[in-house]
Structure formats: structure tokens, C-alpha cells
C-alpha positions in Angstrom: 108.5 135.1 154.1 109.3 135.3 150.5 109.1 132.2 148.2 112.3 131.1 147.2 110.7 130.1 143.3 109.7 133.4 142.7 112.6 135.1 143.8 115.2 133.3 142.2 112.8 132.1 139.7 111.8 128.8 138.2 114.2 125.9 137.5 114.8 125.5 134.0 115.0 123.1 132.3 118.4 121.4 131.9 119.7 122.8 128.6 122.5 120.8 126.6 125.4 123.0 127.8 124.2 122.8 131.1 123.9 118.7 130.7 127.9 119.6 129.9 129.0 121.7 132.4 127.0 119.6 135.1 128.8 116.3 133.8 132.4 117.8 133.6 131.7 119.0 137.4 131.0 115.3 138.5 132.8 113.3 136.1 136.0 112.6 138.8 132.7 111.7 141.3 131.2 109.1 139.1 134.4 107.3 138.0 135.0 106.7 142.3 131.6 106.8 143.2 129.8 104.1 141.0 132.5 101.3 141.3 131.4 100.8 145.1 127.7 101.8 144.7 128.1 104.9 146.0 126.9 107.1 143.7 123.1 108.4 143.7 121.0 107.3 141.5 117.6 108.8 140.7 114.1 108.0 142.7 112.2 106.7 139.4 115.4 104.9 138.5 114.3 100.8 137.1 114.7 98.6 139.8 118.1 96.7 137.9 119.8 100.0 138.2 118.5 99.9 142.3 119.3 96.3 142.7 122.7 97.0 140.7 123.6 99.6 143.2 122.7 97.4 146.3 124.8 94.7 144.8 128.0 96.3 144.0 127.4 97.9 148.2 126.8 94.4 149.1 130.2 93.4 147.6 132.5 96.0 148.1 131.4 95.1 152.5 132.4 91.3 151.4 135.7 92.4 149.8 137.0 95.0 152.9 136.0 92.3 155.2 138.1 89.8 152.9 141.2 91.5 153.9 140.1 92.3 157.4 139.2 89.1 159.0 141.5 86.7 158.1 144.7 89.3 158.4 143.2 90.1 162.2 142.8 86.7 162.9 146.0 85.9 161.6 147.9 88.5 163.5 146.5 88.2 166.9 146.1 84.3 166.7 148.9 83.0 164.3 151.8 85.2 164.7 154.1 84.8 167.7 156.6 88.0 166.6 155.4 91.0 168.7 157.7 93.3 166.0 155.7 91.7 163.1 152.4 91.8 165.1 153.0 95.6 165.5 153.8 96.0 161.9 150.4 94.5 160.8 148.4 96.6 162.9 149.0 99.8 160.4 147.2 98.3 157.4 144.3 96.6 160.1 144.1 100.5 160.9 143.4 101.6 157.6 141.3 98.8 156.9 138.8 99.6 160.2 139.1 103.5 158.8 138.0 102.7 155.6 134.8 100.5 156.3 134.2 102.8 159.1 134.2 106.0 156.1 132.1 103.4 154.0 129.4 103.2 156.3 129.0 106.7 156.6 128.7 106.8 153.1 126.2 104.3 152.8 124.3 105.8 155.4 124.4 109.4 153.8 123.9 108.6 150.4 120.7 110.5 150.2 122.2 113.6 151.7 125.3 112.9 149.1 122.1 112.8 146.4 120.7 116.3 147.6 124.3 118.0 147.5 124.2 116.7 144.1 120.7 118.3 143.3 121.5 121.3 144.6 124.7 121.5 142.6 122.6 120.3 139.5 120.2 123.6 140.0 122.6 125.8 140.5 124.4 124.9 136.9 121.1 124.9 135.9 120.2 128.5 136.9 123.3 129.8 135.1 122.4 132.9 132.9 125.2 135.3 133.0 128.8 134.2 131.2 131.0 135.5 134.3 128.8 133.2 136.5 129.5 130.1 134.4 133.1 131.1 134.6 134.0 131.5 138.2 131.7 127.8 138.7 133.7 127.0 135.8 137.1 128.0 137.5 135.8 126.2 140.8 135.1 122.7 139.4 138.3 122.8 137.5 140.0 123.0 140.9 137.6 120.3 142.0 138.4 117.5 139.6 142.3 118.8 140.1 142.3 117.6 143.5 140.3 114.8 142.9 142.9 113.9 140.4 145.7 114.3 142.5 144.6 112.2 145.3 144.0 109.6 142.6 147.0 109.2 141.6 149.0 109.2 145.2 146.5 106.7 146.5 146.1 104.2 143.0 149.8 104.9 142.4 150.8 103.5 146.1 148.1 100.7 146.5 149.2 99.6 143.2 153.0 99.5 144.5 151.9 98.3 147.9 149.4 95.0 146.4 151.5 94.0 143.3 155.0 95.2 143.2 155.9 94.5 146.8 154.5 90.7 146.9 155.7 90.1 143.5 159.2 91.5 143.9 159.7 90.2 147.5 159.4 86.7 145.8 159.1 82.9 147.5 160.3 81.4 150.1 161.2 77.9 151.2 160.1 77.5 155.1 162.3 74.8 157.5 159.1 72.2 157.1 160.0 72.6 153.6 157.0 74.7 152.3 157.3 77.1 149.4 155.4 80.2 150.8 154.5 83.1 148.9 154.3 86.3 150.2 150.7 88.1 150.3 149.8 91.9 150.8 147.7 90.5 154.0 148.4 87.5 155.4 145.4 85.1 156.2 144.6 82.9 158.6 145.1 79.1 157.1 142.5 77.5 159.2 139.9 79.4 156.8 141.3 79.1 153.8 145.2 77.9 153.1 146.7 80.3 150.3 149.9 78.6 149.5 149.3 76.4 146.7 148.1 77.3 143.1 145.2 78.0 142.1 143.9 79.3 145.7 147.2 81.9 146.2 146.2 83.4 143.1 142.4 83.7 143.5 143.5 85.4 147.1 145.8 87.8 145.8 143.8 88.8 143.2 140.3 89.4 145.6 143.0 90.8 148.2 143.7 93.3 144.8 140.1 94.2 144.5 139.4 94.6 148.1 142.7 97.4 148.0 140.9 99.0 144.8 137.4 99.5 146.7 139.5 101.0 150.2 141.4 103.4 148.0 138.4 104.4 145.8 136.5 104.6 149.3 139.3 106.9 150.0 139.5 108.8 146.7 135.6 109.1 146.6 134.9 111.0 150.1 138.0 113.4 149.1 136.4 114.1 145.5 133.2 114.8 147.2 134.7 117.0 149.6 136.5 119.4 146.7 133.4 119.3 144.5 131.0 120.6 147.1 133.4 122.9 148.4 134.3 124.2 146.0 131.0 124.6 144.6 130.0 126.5 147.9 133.3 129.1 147.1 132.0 129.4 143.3 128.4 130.4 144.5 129.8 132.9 147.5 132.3 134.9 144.8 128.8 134.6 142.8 127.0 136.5 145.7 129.6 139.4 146.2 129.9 140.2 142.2 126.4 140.7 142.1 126.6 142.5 145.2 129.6 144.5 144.3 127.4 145.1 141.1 124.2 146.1 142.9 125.6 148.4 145.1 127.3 150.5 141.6 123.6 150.6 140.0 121.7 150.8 142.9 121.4 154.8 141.9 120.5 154.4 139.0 117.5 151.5 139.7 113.7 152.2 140.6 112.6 150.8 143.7 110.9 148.1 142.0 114.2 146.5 140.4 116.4 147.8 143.4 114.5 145.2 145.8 114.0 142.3 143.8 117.9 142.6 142.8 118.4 142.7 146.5 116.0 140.4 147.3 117.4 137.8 144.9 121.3 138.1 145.9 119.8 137.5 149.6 117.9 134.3 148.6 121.2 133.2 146.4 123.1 134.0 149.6 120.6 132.3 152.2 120.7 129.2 149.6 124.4 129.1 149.3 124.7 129.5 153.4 121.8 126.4 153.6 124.3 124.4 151.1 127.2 124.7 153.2 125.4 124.1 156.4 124.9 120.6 154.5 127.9 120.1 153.6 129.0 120.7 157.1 126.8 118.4 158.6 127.8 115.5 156.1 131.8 116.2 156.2 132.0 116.7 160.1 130.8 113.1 160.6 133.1 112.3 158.4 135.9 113.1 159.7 134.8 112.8 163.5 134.5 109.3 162.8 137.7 109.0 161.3 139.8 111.0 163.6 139.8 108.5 166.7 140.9 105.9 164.5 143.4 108.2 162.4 144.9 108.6 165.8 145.1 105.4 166.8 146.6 104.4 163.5 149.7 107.3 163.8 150.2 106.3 167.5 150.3 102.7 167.0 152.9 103.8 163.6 155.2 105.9 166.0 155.6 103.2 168.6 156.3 100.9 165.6 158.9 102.9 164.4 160.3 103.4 167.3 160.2 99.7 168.1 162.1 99.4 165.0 164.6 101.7 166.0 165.2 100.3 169.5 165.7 96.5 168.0 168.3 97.7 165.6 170.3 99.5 168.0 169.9 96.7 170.4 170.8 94.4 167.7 173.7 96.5 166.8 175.5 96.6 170.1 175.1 93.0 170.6 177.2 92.2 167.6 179.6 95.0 168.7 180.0 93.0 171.9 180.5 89.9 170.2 183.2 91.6 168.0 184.9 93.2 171.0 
């Protein structure tokens, strides 16, 4: 079996336009990735960068189960209104789905490291201009995407945590209590979150706790679109220089005509291994997320449909009261 170094030669080292190109493929990755301690960091890294990363994991758990515990306790425990109760379940869905992705993260963030390695080579092996253009092309469409989903999820979480409690405004209950509306409603018997300064301090945490779900959110689809991507950059790779070969191969000695072959096969092979990777780490992924997506759109219909029976119901009643 032939050596994959000799074929496809050394690794270089990283030169300062490849330092470029490699950080405007990941950028989008970093910005999601290092907020919740996602993003790899490097075996001879210090230990604060290690402990850093830990940390900010450690934190981002606390603040999902922030939002979590105290709304499920609430609305199986505190709330008597099987409409309300129903409407609640939605956002416990998405909270379940997203410390459910966040684990899988966690748990695959060396594999997520190698992806990244492998990428890093590849830039790194770059010699011909029409190479660096189609990765070029391919990471463009990458951090596209990435951006896109940014700004759907970020734009409706922001709406969702701040406009909605904030326009909705108080309210003065029977026992009169002013109450003011939160994104998730907790569960008094562990911490009350009407009065000043602890409604603030909850809406605020509740806030972050949105921020880390979303970027949780953002960060697997970013890493998705870069490695795929990548992958379809190094296959178009593989054909022009097999569209290439097969023009010259006439005109090559046998010499060149087998290492040119024998390098397209290994860039192939190597490109096939990545993918097989990335298949492995996004198939979890999304096996563990289906059953609960599921559950989350099932739960949503009969809630709407709920919805639409009590409004109906509630509209012939007051036409029988009319008549």
C-alpha cells in the first residue's frame, strides 16, 4: 500500500495566505463555536485556554438548564390551564433539542477538531490558483449559509426574549400583584421573579441562556456547511485534475502518468475518508434530534389545533347567547 506522504507529498508549512484563506473559511465557526466552548483548541494549548474552554461548557449546561427546570416545573406543577400547559411544551421541546445537540457536541469535539485538521491541510496543500478558487468559491457559500441561519435564528430569539416580554407589558393579578411577564415562566418556590432586582437578574440570565440555544443552533448548522462544502470543493478538485489527466495522459511517460494517477486516487481516497467523517458526526446529529423534532411538531399541531377548536367553540357559544 502506498504511503499517503509521499504521494500527496509533505505538509507544508502554513504560509501567510494560507493562514488567510484557512481563517476566512472558519471565521462564521469561531464567532458560534467559542462563545459555548465548543470550538477546538490545540493539544499543547496552556492550561487557562483548557480550563477557559471547560468553563464556558460548564456554564453554557448551567444556563440551558436555567430555562429548563424551573419552566418544566412550572408547567407541569404550577399551571392549572391545559391550553397554556400545551403552549409551553413547544419552547420545553426546543430546550430538550438543544442540550440534547449540545451534548453531542461536547462529546464529538475531538472528531469536530480533526474535520478541522483535515480542512487546515487541505488549504495548506494548495498549489495551483484554480484549486484555491473552487475552495475559495465553496467556503464563500459556507459562511453564506452560516450567515443566513444567523440572522433568522438571532433575529427571532431576539424578538422572542426582549420584544415580546417587554411589549406585552405588566399586569395587576386579583391578589393584587404586579406581575411581569417572562420569556419562561419559573417556578416561585425556587426563586420568586416578580419583584426588582430579582425579575431583572432572571430575564437577563433567561437572555443568555436563549443566546447559548441559538448559537448551539447556529454552530452545528455552520459546521455542517463548512465541511460540506469543503468535501464538494475537494471532489470538483478530484475531477479537474482528472478531466486534466485523462487530456495529457498521451503525452506523459509512464513515470509521471502513474504518480499523477496515483496522486488524484489518494486526493480522492482522502476526500471519500473526510466525508465518511463527516457522515459519522452529522448522522448522530441529527438521529438524535429527529425523535424529539418530532415530538416537538406533533405536540405544535395538536396545539394549534387545540387553539382552533377553543375558538370556534368559544365562538358558537356567544352566538347562542346572542341568539
Amino acid at each position: 500500500m502506498r504511503n499517503n506522504t509521499n504521494i500527496l507529498g509533505t505538509i507544508p508549512e502554513p504560509t501567510k495566505r494560507s493562514k488567510s484563506d484557512m481563517k476566512y473559511c472558519t471565521t462564521m465557526n469561531r464567532w458560534f463555536l467559542i462563545p459555548i466552548g465548543i470550538w477546538p483548541i490545540d493539544s499543547d494549548a496552556k492550561i487557562f485556554e483548557k480550563i477557559f474552554s471547560k468553563t464556558r461548557i460548564v456554564i453554557s449546561y448551567l444556563l440551558i438548564l436555567f430555562l429548563l427546570v424551573p419552566c418544566a416545573l412550572h408547567t407541569f406543577i404550577n399551571e392549572k390551564n391545559p391550553r397554556l400547559k400545551m403552549k409551553m411544551i413547544g419552547p420545553l421541546s426546543f430546550c430538550l433539542m438543544a442540550i440534547s445537540k449540545y451534548c453531542f457536541l461536547v462529546r464529538r469535539k475531538n472528531e469536530i477538531r480533526k474535520c478541522f485538521d483535515h480542512v487546515f491541510i487541505d488549504w495548506r496543500r494548495v498549489t495551483f490558483p484554480i484549486d484555491r478558487e473552487i475552495m475559495l468559491a465553496n467556503a464563500k457559500l459556507g459562511r453564506f449559509i452560516a450567515s443566513v441561519c444567523a440572522v433568522f435564528m438571532y433575529g427571532g430569539g431576539f424578538f422572542y426574549h426582549t420584544i415580546m416580554p417587554i411589549s406585552a407589558g405588566s399586569y395587576i393579578t386579583p391578589s393584587n400583584i404586579t406581575v411581569r411577564p417572562l420569556t419562561y415562566p419559573v417556578y416561585d418556590p425556587l426563586f420568586p421573579a416578580k419583584n426588582s432586582p430579582s425579575y431583572e437578574i432572571v430575564f437577563v440570565t433567561q437572555w443568555c441562556s436563549g443566546f447559548v440555544m441559538y448559537s448551539i443552533t447556529i454552530g452545528t448548522c455552520s459546521l455542517a456547511g463548512v465541511f460540506v462544502l469543503h468535501a464538494c470543493g475537494q471532489l470538483t478538485i478530484v475531477m479537474n485534475r482528472l478531466e486534466n489527466f485523462v487530456k495529457s495522459s498521451k503525452k506523459s511517460s509512464n513515470d509521471m502518468f502513474e504518480n499523477r494517477l496515483a496522486e488524484i486516487v489518494e486526493l480522492h481516497l482522502r476526500t471519500l475518508g473526510f466525508i465518511l467523517r463527516i457522515e459519522g458526526i452529522l448522522n448522530e446529529e441529527f438521529e438524535r434530534a429527529e425523535t424529539i423534532a418530532t415530538v416537538t411538531y406533533c405536540v405544535l399541531l395538536v396545539s394549534f389545533t387545540f387553539n382552533i377548536f377553543i375558538f370556534c367553540y368559544i365562538g358558537e357559544t356567544l352566538t347562542q347567547q346572542v341568539i
